[in-house]
C-alpha positions in Angstrom: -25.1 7.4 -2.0 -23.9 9.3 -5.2 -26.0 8.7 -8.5 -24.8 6.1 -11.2 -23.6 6.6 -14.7 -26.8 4.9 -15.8 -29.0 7.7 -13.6 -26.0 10.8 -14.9 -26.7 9.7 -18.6 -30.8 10.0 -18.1 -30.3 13.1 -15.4 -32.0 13.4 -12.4 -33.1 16.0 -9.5 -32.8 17.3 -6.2 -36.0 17.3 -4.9 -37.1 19.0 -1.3 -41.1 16.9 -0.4 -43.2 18.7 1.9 -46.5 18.2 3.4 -48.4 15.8 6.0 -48.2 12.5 4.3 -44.5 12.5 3.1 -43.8 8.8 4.2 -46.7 7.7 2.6 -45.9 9.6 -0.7 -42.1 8.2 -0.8 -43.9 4.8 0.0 -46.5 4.0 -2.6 -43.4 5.9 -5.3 -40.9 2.8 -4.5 -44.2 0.5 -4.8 -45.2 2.2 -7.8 -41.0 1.3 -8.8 -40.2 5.3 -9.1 -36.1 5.3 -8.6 -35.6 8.0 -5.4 -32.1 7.6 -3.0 -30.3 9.2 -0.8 -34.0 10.2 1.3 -33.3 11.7 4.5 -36.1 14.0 6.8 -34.8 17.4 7.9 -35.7 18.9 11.0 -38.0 20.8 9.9 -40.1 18.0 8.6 -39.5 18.0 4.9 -37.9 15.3 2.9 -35.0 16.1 0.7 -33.5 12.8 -1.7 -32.9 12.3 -5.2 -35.0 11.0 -8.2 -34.8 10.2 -11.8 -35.8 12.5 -14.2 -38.6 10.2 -16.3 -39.8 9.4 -12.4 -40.1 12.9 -11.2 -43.4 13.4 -13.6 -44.7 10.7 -12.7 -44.5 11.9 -8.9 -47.7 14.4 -9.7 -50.3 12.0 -9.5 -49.1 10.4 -6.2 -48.9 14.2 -4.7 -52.4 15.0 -5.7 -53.5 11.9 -3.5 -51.4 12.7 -0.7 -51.9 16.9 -0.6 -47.7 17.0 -0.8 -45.7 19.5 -2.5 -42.3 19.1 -4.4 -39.7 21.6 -4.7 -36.7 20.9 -7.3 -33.5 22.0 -5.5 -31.3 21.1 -8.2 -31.0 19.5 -11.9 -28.3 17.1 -12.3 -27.0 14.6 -15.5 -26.6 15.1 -18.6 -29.9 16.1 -19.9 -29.1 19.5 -17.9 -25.6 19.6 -18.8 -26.4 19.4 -22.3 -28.5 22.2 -22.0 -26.3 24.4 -20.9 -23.9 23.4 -23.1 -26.2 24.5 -26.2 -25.3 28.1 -25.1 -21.1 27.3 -25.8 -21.7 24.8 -28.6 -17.9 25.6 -29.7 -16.9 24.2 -26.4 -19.0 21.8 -26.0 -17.4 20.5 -29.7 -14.0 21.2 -28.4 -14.5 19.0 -25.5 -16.3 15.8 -27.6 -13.2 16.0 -29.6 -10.7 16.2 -26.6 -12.3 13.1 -25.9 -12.1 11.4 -28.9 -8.5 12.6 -29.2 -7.5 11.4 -25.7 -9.1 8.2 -26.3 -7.4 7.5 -29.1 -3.7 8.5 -28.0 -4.8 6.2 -25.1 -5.1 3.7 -27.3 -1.5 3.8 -28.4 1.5 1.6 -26.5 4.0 4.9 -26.0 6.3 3.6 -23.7 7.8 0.0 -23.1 9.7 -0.5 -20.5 12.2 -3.9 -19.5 13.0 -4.8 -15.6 15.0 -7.5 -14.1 17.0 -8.3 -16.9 21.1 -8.6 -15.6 22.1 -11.2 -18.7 19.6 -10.4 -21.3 20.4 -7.6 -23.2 16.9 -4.9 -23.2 17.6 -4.9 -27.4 17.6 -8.5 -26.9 14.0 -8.5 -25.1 12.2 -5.8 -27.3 12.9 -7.5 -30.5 12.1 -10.5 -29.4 8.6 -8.4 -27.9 8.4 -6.7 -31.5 8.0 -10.0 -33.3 4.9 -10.8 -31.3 3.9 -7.5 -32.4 4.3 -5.1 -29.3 6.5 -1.9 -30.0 6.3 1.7 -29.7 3.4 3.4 -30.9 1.4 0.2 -31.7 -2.0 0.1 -31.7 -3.5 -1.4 -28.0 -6.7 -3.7 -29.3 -3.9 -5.2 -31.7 -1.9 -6.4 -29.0 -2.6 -10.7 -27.4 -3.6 -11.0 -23.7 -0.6 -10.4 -21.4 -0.5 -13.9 -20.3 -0.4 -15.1 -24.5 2.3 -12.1 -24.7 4.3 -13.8 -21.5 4.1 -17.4 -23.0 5.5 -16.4 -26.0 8.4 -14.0 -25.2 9.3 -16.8 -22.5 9.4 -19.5 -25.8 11.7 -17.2 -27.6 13.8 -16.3 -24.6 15.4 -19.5 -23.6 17.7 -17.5 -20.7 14.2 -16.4 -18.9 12.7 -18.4 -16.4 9.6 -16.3 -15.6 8.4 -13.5 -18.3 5.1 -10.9 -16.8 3.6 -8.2 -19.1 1.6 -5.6 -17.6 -0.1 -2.9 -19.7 -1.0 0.3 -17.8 -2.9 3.1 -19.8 -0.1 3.8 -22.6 3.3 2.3 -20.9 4.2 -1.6 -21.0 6.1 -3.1 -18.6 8.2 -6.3 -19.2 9.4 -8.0 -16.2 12.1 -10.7 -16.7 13.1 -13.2 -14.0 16.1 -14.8 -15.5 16.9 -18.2 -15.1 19.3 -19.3 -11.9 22.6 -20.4 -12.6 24.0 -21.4 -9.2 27.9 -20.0 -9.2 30.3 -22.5 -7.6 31.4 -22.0 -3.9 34.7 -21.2 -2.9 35.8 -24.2 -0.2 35.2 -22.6 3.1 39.2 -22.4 5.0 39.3 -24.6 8.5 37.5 -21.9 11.1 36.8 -22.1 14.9 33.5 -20.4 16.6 34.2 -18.2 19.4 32.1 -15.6 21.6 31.3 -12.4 20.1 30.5 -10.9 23.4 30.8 -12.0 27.3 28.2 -14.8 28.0 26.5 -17.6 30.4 26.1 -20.2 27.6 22.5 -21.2 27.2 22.5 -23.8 24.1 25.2 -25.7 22.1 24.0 -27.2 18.7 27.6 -28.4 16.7 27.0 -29.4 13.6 30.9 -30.1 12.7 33.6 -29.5 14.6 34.2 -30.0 18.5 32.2 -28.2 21.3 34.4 -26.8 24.1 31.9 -25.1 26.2 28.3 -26.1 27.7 25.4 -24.6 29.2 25.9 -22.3 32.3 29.0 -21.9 31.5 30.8 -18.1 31.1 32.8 -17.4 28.5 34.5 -13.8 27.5 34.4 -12.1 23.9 36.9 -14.0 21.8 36.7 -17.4 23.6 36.6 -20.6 21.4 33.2 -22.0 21.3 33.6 -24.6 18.6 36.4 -25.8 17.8 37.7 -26.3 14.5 40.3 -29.1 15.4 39.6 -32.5 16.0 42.0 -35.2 17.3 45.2 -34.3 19.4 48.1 -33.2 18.0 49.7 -36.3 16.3 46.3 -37.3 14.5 44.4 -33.8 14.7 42.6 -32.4 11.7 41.2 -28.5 10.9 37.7 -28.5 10.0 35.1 -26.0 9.5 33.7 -25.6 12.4 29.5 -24.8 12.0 26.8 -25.1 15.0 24.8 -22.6 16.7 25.7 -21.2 20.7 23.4 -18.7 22.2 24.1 -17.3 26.1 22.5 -14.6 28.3 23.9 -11.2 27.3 23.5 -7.9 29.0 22.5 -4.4 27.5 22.5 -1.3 29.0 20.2 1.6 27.0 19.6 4.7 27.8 15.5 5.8 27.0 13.7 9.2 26.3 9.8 8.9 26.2 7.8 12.3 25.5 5.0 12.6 27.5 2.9 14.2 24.7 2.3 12.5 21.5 1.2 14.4 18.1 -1.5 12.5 16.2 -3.6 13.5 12.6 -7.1 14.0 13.0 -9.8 14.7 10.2 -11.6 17.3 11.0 -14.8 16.3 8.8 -14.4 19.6 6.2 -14.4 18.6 2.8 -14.2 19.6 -0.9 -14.9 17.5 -3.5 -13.3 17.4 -6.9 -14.9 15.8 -10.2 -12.8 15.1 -13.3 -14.1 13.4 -16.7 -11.6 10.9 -17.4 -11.1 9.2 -20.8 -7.6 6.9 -21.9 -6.1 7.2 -18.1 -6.0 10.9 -19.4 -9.0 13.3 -16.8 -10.4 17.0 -17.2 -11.8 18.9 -14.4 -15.4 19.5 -14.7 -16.1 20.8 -11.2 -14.3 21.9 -7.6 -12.9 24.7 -9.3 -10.8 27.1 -7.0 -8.2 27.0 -4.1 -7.9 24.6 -1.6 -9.3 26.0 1.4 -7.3 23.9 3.9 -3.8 24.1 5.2 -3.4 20.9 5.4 -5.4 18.0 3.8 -5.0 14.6 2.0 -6.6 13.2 -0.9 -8.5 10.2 -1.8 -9.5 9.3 -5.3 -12.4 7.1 -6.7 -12.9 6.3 -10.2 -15.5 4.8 -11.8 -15.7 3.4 -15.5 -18.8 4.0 -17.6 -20.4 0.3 -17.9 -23.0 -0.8 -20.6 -24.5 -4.2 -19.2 -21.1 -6.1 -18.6 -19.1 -3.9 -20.8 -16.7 -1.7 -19.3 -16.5 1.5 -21.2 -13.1 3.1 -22.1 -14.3 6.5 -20.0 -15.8 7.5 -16.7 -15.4 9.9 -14.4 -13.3 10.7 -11.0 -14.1 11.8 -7.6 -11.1 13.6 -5.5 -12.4 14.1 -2.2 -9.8 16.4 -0.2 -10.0 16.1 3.6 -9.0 18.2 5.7 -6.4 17.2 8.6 -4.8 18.9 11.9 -2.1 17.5 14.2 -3.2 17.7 17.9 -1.3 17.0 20.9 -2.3 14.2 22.8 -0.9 13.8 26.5 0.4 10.2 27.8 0.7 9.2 31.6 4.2 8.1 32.9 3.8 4.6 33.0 2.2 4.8 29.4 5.4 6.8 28.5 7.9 4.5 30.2 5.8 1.1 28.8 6.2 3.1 24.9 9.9 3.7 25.7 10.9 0.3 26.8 8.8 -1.6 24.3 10.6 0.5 21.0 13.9 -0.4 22.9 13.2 -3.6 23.2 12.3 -3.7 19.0 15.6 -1.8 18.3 17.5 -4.2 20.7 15.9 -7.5 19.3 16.5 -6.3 15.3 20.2 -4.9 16.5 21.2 -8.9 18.0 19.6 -10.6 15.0 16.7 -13.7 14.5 16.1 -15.9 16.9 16.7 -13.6 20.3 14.2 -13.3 23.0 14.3 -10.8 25.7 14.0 -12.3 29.4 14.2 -9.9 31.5 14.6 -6.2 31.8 15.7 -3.8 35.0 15.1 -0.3 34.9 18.8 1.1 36.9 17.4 5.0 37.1 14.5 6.9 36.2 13.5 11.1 36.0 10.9 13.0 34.8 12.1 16.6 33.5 10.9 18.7 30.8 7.8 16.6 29.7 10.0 13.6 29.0 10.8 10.5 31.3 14.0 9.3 31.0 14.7 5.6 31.5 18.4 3.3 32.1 17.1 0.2 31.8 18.9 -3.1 31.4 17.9 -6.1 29.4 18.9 -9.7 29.6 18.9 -11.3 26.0 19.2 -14.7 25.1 20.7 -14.5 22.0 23.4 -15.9 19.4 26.9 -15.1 20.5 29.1 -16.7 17.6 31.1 -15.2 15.0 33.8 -16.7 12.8 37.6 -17.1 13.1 40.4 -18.2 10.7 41.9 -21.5 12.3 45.7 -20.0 10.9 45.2 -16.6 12.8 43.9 -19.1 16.4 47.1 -21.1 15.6 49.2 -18.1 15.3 47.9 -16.3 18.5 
């Protein structure tokens, strides 16, 4: 495991242990409460890990008892880095000084920013924001808790039903969810239900209006399904006609499958990148140089300087870069054919809209050619087959 800030401020070492009694050396140091990690036994029988630097003098009367030997492999922390800073004091100056300068721009609120506002005018919001004292260029300790912030800008903005202010390094964000005001709705005009597509009915469900048709039943594209007239002719009345019809429809799709698939692997080759990071602002301190890999992805850990339960407004970064390479995998048929039909059957089943279910499926013609498998395949649906229709343009028909 890497070292933490605690062990980086007091500095430790990479230490190689030889000799016959290694285990017994590494045992009686955790007894004695010596802080090693990260131990692991090469092949050639030594013992490489970490330890702290106050610990590793107190190692030499533990190897006199066993006979071992200690080799230090590398000195790590800030002891060491301090030390070689002595040598570029100018530098080492220029960067405290970065960092206090960082950490104090960080400090600032440089940017504020207002989303989901449609009736609420932003100069509206932002005044209203710059009497609880958040503005440009404010200072961030001088600023309430975001929830204090949001019950206060919600108490001076009546039209706002929901108010969320989220600080992120130097940029505020104020979301706004304005208060619902539902618009009337135009009257809906006398309608009739009819098939949007040919049909064996499977489910009728009128909610107003009369049903013409029943289950098992065919009907063709266009054919009135509900009807938006009750009564006969002398007494009748137009309606809106509402309700829910679904039938077995039939699609035909044509499917190409590749019989090779191109995946990312990692290929376990690494570099590894650490950055100083004060304010949200970071400077590279290591992993200097070109990538080394065509292709790669990045993954970043950041870790903030604690003192007991304090968190600390610095830290540092890890950017591991990993390096990747697409390899061609090779499917069977039937894996191919099972892929193919399965992402028609998604597109299919998102095409006809909620509520369908796919009950059958019959492949018509099938070839393999050219590392592909191509597929005709036809699939019963049960689905909705309604769509609306004026009741003058039925009349006038």
């Amino acid at each position: 495991m890497d070292a933490t800030w605690m062990q980086w401020l007091r500095g430790y070492v990479a230490v190689t242990i030889r000799g016959q009694e290694t285990e017994r050396l590494v045992n009686e140091a955790l007894a004695d409460g010596l802080r090693l990690w990260s131990i692991r036994r090469t092949k050639e029988g030594e013992l490489l890990g970490y330890v702290v630097l106050g610990d590793f003098f107190r190692l030499r009367p533990l190897l006199k008892r066993t006979g071992c030997r200690v080799h230090v492999r590398e000195r790590l922390g800030m002891p060491f880095w301090l030390q070689r800073m002595r040598k570029r004091v100018f530098f080492a100056a220029g960067l405290v000084l970065f960092f206090v300068g960082m950490y104090l721009l960080s400090s600032l609120v440089w940017s504020i920013d207002v989303q989901g506002n449609d009736k609420l005018s932003e100069e509206q919001i932002l005044q209203a924001a710059k009497a609880e004292g958040l503005y440009p260029f404010q200072w961030s300790f001088r600023l309430e808790d975001s929830s204090v912030l949001s019950r206060h800008l919600a108490q001076k903005l009546p039209g706002a039903a929901w108010i969320g202010v989220e600080k992120r390094g130097t940029h505020v964000t104020i979301r706004i969810v304005e208060s619902a005001t539902p618009e009337p709705k135009a009257p809906l005009n006398p309608r009739h239900l009819v098939a949007s597509t040919d049909a064996v009915v499977t489910k009728v469900m009128a909610e107003s209006g009369n049903p013409v048709v029943r289950p098992n039943m065919k009907v063709k594209q266009g054919d009135v399904l509900i009807s938006g007239l009750l009564g006969d002719a002398a007494n009748g009345k137009a309606v809106v006609a509402k309700g829910e019809v679904k039938g077995i429809v039939w699609h035909e799709y044509d499917i190409v499958s590749p019989l090779t698939r191109t995946t990312k692997v990692y290929t376990g080759n690494k570099k590894v990148i650490w950055y100083g990071v004060a304010g949200g602002r970071g400077l590279q301190v290591s992993g200097f140089g070109k990538i080394p890999f065509a292709m790669y992805e990045r993954v970043t850990e950041e870790e903030r300087a604690a003192w007991r339960t304090l968190k600390l407004p610095f830290g540092r970064m890890k950017e591991t870069i990993m390096e990747v390479k697409m390899q061609q995998q090779t499917v069977s048929v039937e894996e191919a054919k099972a892929e193919g039909i399965e992402q028609a059957k998604a597109d299919l089943l998102a095409k006809v809209g909620p509520g369908a279910q796919v009950l059958a499926e019959n492949i018509l013609h099938e070839k393999t050619d050219n590392g592909k498998v191509y597929l005709k395949v036809f699939f019963e649906v049960d689905q909705s087959i309604v769509k609306e229709r004026p009741l003058v343009q039925m009349q006038g028909d």
